[in-house]
C-alpha positions in Angstrom: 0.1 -3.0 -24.6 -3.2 -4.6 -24.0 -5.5 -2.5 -21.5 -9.2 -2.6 -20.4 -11.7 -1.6 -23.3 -14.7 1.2 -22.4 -15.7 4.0 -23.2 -13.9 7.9 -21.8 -15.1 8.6 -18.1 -16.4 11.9 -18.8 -20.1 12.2 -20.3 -20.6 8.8 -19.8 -23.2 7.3 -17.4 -21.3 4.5 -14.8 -23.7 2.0 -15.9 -22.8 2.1 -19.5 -19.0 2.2 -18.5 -18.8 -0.4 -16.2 -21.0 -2.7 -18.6 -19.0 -1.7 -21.7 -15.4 -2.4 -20.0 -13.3 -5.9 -20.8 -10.0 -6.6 -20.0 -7.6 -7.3 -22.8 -4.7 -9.1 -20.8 -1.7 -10.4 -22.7 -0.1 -13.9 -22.4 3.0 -12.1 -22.3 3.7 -8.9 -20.3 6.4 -6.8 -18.8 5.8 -3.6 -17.2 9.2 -1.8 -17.9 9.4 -2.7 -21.6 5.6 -2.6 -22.4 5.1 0.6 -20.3 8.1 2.2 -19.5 10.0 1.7 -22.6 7.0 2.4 -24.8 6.4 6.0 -23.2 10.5 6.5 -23.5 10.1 7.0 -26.9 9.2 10.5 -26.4 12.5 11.8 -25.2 10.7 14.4 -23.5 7.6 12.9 -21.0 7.7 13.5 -17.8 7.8 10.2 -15.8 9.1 11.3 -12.0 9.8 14.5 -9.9 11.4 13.7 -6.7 11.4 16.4 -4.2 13.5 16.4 -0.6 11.9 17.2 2.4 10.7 20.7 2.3 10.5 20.8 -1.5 13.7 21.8 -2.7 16.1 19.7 -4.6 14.1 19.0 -7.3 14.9 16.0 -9.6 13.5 15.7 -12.7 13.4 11.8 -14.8 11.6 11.4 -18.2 10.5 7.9 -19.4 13.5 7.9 -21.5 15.8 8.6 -18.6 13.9 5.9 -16.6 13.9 3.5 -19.6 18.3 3.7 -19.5 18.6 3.5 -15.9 16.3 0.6 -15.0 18.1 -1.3 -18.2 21.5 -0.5 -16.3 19.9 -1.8 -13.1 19.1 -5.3 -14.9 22.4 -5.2 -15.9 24.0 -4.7 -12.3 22.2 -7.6 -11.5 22.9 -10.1 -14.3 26.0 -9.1 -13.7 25.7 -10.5 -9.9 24.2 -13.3 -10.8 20.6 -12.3 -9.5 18.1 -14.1 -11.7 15.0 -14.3 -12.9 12.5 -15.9 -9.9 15.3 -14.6 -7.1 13.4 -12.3 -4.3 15.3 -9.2 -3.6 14.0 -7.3 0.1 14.0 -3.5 -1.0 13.6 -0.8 2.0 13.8 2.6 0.6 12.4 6.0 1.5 11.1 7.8 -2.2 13.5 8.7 -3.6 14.8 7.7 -7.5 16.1 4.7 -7.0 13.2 2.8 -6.2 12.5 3.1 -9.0 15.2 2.1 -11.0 15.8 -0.7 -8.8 12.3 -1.6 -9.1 11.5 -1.2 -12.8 15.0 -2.8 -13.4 14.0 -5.8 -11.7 10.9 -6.1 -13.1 12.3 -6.2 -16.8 14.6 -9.1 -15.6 12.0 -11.4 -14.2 13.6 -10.9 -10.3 10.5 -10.4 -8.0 11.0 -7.4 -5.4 9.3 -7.3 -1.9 9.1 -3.8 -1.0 9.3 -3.2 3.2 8.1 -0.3 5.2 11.2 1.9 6.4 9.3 1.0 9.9 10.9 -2.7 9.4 13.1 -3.6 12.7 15.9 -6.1 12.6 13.4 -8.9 13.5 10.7 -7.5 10.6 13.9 -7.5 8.0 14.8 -11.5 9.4 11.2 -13.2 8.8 10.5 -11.2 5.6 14.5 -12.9 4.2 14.2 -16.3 5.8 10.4 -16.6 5.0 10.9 -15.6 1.1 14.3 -17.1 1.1 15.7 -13.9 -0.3 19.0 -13.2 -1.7 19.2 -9.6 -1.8 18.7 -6.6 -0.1 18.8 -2.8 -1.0 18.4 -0.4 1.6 20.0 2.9 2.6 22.3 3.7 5.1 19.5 5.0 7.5 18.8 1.4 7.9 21.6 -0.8 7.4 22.1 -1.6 11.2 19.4 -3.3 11.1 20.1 -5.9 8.1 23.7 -6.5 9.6 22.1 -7.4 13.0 20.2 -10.2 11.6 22.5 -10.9 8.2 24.4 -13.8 10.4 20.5 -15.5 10.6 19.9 -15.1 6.8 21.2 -18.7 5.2 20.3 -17.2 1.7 21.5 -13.5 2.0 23.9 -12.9 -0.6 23.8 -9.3 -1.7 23.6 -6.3 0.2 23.2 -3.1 -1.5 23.3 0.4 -0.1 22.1 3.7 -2.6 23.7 6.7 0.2 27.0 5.8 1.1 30.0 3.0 1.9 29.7 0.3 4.0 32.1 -2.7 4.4 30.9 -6.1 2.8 28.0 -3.9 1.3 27.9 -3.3 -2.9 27.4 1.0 -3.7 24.4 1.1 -5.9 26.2 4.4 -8.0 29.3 2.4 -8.1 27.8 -0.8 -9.4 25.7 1.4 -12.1 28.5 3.0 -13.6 30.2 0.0 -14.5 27.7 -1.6 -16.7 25.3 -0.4 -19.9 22.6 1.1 -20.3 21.6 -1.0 -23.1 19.2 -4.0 -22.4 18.0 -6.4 -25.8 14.8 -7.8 -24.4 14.9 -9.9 -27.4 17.9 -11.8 -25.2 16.0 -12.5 -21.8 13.4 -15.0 -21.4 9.9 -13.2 -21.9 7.4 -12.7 -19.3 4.6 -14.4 -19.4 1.5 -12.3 -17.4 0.8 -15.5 -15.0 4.7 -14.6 -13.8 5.7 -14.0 -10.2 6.2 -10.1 -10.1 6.1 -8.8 -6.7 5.8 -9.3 -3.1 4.1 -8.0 -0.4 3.9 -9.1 3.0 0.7 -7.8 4.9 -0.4 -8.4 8.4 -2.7 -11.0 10.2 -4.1 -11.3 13.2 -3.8 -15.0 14.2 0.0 -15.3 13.1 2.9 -13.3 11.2 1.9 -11.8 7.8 1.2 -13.2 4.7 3.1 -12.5 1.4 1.0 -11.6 -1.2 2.4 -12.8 -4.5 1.3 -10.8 -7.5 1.8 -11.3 -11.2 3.0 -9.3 -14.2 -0.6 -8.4 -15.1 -1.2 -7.1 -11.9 0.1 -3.6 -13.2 -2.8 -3.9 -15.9 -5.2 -4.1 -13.3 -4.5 -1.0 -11.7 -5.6 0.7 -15.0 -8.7 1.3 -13.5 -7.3 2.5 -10.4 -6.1 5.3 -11.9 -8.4 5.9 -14.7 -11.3 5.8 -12.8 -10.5 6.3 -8.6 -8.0 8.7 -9.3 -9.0 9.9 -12.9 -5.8 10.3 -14.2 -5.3 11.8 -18.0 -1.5 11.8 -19.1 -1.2 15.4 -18.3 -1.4 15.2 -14.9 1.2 15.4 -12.2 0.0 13.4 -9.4 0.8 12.9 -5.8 -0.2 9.9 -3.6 1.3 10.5 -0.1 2.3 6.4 0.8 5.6 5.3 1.5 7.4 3.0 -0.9 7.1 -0.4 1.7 3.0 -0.4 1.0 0.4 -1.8 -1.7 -0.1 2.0 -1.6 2.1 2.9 -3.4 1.9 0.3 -6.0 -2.0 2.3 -6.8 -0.4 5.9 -7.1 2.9 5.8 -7.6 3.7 3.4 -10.3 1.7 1.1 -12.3 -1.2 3.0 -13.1 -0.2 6.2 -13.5 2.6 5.6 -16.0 0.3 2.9 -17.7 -2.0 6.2 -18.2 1.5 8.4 -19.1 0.7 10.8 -15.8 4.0 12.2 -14.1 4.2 11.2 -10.6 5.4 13.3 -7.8 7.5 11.9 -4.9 8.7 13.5 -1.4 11.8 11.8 0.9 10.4 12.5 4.1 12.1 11.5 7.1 10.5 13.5 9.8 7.1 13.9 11.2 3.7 14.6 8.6 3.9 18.3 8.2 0.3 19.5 6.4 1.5 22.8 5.7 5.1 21.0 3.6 2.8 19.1 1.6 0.3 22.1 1.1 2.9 24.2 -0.1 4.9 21.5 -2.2 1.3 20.9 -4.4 1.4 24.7 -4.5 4.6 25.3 -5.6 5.1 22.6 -8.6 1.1 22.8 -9.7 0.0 19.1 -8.7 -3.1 18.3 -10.4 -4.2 15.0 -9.0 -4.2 13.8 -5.3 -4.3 10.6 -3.5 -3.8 10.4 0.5 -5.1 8.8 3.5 -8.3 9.9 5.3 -5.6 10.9 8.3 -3.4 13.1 6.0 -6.9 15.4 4.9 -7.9 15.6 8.8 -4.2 16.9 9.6 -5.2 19.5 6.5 -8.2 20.8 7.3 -6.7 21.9 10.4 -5.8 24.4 8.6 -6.7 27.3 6.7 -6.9 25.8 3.0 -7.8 29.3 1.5 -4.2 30.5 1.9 -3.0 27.7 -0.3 -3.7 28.5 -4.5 -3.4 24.9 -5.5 -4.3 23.7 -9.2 -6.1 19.8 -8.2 -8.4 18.9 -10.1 -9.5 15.6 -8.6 -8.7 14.6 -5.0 -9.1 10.8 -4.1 -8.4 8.8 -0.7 -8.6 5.2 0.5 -7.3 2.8 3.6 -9.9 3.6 5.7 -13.4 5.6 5.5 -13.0 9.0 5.4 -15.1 11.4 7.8 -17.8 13.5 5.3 -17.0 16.1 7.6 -13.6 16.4 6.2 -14.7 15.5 2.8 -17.3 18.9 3.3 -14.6 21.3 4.6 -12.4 20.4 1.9 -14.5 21.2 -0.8 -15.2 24.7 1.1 -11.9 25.5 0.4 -10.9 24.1 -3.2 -14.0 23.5 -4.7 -13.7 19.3 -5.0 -14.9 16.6 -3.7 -13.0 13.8 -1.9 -13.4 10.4 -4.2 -13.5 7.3 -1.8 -12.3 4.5 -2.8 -11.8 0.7 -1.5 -9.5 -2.0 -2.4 -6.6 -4.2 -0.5 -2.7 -5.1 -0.6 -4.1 -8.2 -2.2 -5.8 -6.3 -4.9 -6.0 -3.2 -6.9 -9.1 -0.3 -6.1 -12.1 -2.5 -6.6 -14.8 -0.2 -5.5 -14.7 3.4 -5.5 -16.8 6.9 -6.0 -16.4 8.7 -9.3 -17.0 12.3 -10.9 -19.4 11.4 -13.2 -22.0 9.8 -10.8 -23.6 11.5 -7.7 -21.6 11.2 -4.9 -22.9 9.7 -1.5 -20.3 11.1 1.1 -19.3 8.1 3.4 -20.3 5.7 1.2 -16.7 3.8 -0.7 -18.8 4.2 -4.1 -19.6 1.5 -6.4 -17.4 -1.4 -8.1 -14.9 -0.7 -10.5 -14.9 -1.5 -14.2 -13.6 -4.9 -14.5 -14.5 -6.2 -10.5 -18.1 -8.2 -9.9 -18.0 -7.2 -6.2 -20.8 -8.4 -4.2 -22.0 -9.0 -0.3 -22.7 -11.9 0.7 -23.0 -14.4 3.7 -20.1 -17.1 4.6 -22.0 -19.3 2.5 -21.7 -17.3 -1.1 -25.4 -16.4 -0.7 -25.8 -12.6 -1.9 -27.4 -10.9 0.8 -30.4 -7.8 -0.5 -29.6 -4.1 0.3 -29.3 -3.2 3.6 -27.9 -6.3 5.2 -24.4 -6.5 6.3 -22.0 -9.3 4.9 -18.7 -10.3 3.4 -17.0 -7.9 0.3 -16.3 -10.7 -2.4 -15.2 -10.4 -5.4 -17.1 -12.9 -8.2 -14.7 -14.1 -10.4 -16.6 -16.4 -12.3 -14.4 -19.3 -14.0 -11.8 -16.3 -14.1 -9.6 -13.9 -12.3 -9.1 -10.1 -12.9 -5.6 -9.1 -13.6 -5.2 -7.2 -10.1 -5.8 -9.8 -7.9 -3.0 -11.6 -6.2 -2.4 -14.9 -7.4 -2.0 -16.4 -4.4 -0.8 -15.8 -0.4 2.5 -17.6 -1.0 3.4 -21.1 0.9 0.2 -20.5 2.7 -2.5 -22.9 1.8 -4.6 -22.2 4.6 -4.8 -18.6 4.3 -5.7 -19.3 0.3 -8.3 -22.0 1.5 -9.8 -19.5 3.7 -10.1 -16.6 1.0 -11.2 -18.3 -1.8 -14.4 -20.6 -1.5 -16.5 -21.4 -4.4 -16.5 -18.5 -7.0 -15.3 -15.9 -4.3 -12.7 -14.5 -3.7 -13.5 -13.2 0.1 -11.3 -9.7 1.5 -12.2 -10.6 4.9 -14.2 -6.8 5.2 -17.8 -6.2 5.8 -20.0 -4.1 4.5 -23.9 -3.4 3.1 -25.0 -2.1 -0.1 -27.7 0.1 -0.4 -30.6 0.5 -3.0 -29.1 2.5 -4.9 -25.8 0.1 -5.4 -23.5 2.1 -3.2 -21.3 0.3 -0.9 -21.2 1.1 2.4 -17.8 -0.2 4.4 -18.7 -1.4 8.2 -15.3 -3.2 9.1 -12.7 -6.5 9.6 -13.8 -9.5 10.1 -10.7 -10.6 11.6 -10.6 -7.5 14.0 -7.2 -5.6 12.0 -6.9 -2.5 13.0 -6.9 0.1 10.2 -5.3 3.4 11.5 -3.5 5.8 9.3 -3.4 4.0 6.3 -1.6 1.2 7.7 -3.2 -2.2 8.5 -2.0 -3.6 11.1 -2.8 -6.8 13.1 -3.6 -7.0 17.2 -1.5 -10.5 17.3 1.9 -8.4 16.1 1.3 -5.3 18.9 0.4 -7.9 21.7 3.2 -10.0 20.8 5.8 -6.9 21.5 3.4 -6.1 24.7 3.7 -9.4 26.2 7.2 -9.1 26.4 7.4 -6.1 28.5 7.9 -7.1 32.1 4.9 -5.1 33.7 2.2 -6.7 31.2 0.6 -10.0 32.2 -2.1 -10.0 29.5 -3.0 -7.7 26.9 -5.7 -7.3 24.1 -5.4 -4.7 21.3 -8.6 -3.1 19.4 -8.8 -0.2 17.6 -10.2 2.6 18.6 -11.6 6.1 17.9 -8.9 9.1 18.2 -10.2 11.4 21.2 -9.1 14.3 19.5 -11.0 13.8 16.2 -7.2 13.9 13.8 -6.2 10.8 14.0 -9.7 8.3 12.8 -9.1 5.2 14.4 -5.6 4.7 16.6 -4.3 1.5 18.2 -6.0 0.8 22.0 -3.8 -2.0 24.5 -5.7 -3.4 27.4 -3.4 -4.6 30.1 -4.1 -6.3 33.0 -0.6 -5.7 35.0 2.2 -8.1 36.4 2.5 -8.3 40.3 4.1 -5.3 41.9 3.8 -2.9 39.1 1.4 0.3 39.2 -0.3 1.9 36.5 0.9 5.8 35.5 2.0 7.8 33.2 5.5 6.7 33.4 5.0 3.1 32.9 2.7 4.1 29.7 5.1 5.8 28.2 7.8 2.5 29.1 5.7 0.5 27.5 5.1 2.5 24.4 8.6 3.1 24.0 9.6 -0.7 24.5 6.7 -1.9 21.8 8.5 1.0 19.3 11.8 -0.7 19.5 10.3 -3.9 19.8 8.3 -3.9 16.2 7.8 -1.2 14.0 6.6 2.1 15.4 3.3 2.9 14.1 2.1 -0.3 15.7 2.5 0.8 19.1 -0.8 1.4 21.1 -1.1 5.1 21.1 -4.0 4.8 23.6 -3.6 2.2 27.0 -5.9 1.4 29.8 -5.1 -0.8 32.4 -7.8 -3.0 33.5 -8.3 -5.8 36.1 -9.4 -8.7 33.4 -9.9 -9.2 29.9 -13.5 -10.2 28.8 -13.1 -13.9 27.3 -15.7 -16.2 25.9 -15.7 -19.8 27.8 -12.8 -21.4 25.8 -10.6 -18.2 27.4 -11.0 -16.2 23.4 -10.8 -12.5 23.9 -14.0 -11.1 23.3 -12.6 -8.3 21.6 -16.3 -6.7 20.7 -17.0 -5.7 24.8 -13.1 -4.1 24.4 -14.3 -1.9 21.6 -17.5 -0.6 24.2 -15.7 0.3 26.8 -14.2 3.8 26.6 
């Protein structure tokens, strides 16, 4: 297994690491046999605990477990016919067989697109027909919702549940226990790195979200997600709090952290966020490492952290900035620093703060080995310290392994991200003197709120249904309360012969729930006469974000 070359984090100056590191990428690769496999050789290694809801249950998997199971997953589907190339929709809370269907599909060449729990019946039909895929593996929490849309699906032909029975539906333990556990790679068609490997579909603003294709060497990119954002050592037992549908939990819940041989932590959670669960759960089985959301430590610090005797070492967040307040009272508590960090679904942590440089709270650090990030204008002109532009990434006559090889069947969207030798995130930001980065926001106005990304055009699309909305503009805005960061705002100018109250706000929150998937819904409304519009009739969404 071919990784990046530098020298160890600790001792080192950055500038000597990030000068001294080269990727070492493959022609061929495979994740499950080059990673999984490799680390199953020790019978023993930790790979996965899984943990139910309050933290009991516990279920322990080493590599070598890992390595059988995902071999017996290929096998389920050779056995079905599913081959390499075939998309396969998985929606799955975290819980072990993710993984197995996951990994297993990884060492057969089949490309999963993992979905948000969160997906509604209409979500599930555009991510199928879009992808044209021919599987899907979901629980029984959220089968309804494939067989309402299954009839509109031309190239549906699988369904597999992992809970339970369910007519015209495969059972993922009976399907298992029919076949091997025994898998020759030496029989399937190798993987070259440049293969299709995953897909994930992310949000736009101007139109239904992209799917970001990714390769087989996008695992070796986030190496230094994990090395050096989350500074990961293969003794660690590390928790990132994302659910399996997100890029998120690609960074801290697979690729890197078993690259690096850490044991990664998992919690089914079905319910609301509970602070104190998690709290207690890191207490309890001695979690080292931790990776959440800027919204997840401001639910935290609500309480009070010194009752908790947890072991972390290294505490890291990303999605959105996080508030140095929090960042402050945290380390009051535990002794540690927060580690910022920045990167996208469409790549891996690309810029991030680290323990062995001084740390500028608010600031999303500096790039990461491997990634020539800059700021520039639309033009590819860097721009000097200070001044606000675009966060590209240089790629120079090449591409770093964690970048997305392309948004699939989408030549526009590609057109529009790269331009010249840039590959363009559509974020802005400023560097300062010192060469820390210093994130200001979207260009295209998505709305970053708890982690999730998630585009105006989807929320006013479920709002303009409702019968009382005649027009509607969504921005995002900052959480009253101080808990929340930034939440989703709807501005809507009513329909004839409806009144604005309580009631209806809680109508039309309710109907945008159902309507697409709940933590879209605008958790603030105000109901105004007009919407501010330039003189082709664009929302000027800037004078929505001033008025409070």
């Amino acid at each position: 297994m071919s990784l990046g070359s530098g020298p160890a984090a600790k001792g080192a100056a950055y500038e000597d690491i990030y000068n001294d590191f080269k990727w070492e990428v493959p022609e061929y690769y495979n994740f499950g046999f080059d990673v999984v496999d490799r680390w199953a050789e020790d019978r023993t290694k930790l790979a996965l605990l899984s943990v139910k809801e309050n933290g009991g249950e516990p279920q322990f998997h080493t590599f070598h477990e890992l390595s059988l199971l995902t071999n017996k997953f290929a096998n389920v589907l050779r056995g079905l016919g599913v081959k390499r190339g075939d998309r396969v929709l998985i929606i799955l809370q975290s819980i072990p067989q993710w993984y197995m269907a996951m990994i297993g599909m990884f060492k057969l060449g089949v490309v999963p697109m993992p979905g948000t729990v969160l997906l509604t019946a209409k979500d599930i039909a555009y991510r199928v027909n879009r992808a044209e895929a021919g599987m899907v593996i979901t629980d029984l929490a959220h089968l309804d919702r494939v067989e309402e849309v299954a009839g509109m699906c031309p190239s549906l032909r699988h369904k597999m549940v992992v809970d339970g029975q369910a007519e015209g539906w495969l059972n993922f333990d009976q399907e298992m226990a029919k076949v091997s556990p025994c898998l020759d790679q030496a029989s399937l068609p190798p993987t070259r790195s440049d293969d299709p490997l995953l897909l994930y579909f992310t949000s736009g603003t101007t139109g239904q979200p992209k799917m970001v294709l990714h390769t087989h060497k996008y695992p070796l990119g986030h190496y230094v997600t994990a090395k050096y954002f989350q500074s990961l050592a293969p003794t660690d037992l590390h928790w990132t709090v994302s659910e399996t549908g997100w890029a998120k939990a690609a960074w801290g819940k697979l690729f890197g952290q078993m690259i690096l041989g850490a044991a990664i932590i998992q919690r089914e959670a079905t319910g609301r966020f509970n602070p104190d669960t998690v709290l207690r759960i890191m207490e309890r089985y001695g979690v080292t490492t931790f990776c959440a959301p800027p919204t997840v430590y401001r639910m935290m610090v609500q309480l009070d952290l010194k009752q908790y005797k947890l072991k972390l070492r290294h505490c890291a967040s990303a999605g959105e900035p996080l508030n140095p307040e929090v960042i402050k009272i945290w380390k009051d508590a535990f002794g540690l620093d927060i580690y910022d960090g920045y990167g996208q679904t469409e790549t891996v942590c690309i810029l991030s703060n680290y323990p062995f440089m001084p740390l500028k709270y608010g600031s999303v650090g500096k790039p990461t080995p491997g990634h020539d990030v800059r700021i520039v204008d639309f033009e590819g002109k860097e721009l000097p310290a200070g001044e606000e532009g675009s966060i590209a990434l240089r790629l120079n006559g090449s591409r770093p392994p964690g970048l997305m090889r392309e948004y699939w069947k989408d030549a526009n969207a590609m057109a529009s991200s790269f331009r010249g030798e840039y590959y363009y995130t559509g974020d802005r930001a400023y560097r300062d003197e010192e060469g820390y980065f210093w994130f200001v926001g979207r260009d295209d106005d998505i709305i970053k709120s708890s982690g999730y990304r998630i585009g105006p055009f989807e929320v006013e699309s479920a709002l303009i249904e409702h019968p009382a909305v005649a027009e509607c503009a969504v921005v995002g805005a900052e959480d009253p309360e101080g808990t929340r960061g930034i939440l989703v705002k709807a501005f809507i100018v009513l329909a004839q012969g409806y009144e604005a109250g309580d009631d209806l706000t809680r109508d039309i929150q309710e109907y945008v729930k159902k309507t697409t998937a709940p933590y879209k819904y605008p958790r603030l409304v105000d109901y105004v006469k007009e919407l501010p519009k330039t003189i082709s009739g664009k929302i000027l969404r800037r004078e929505l974000r001033k008025m409070k």
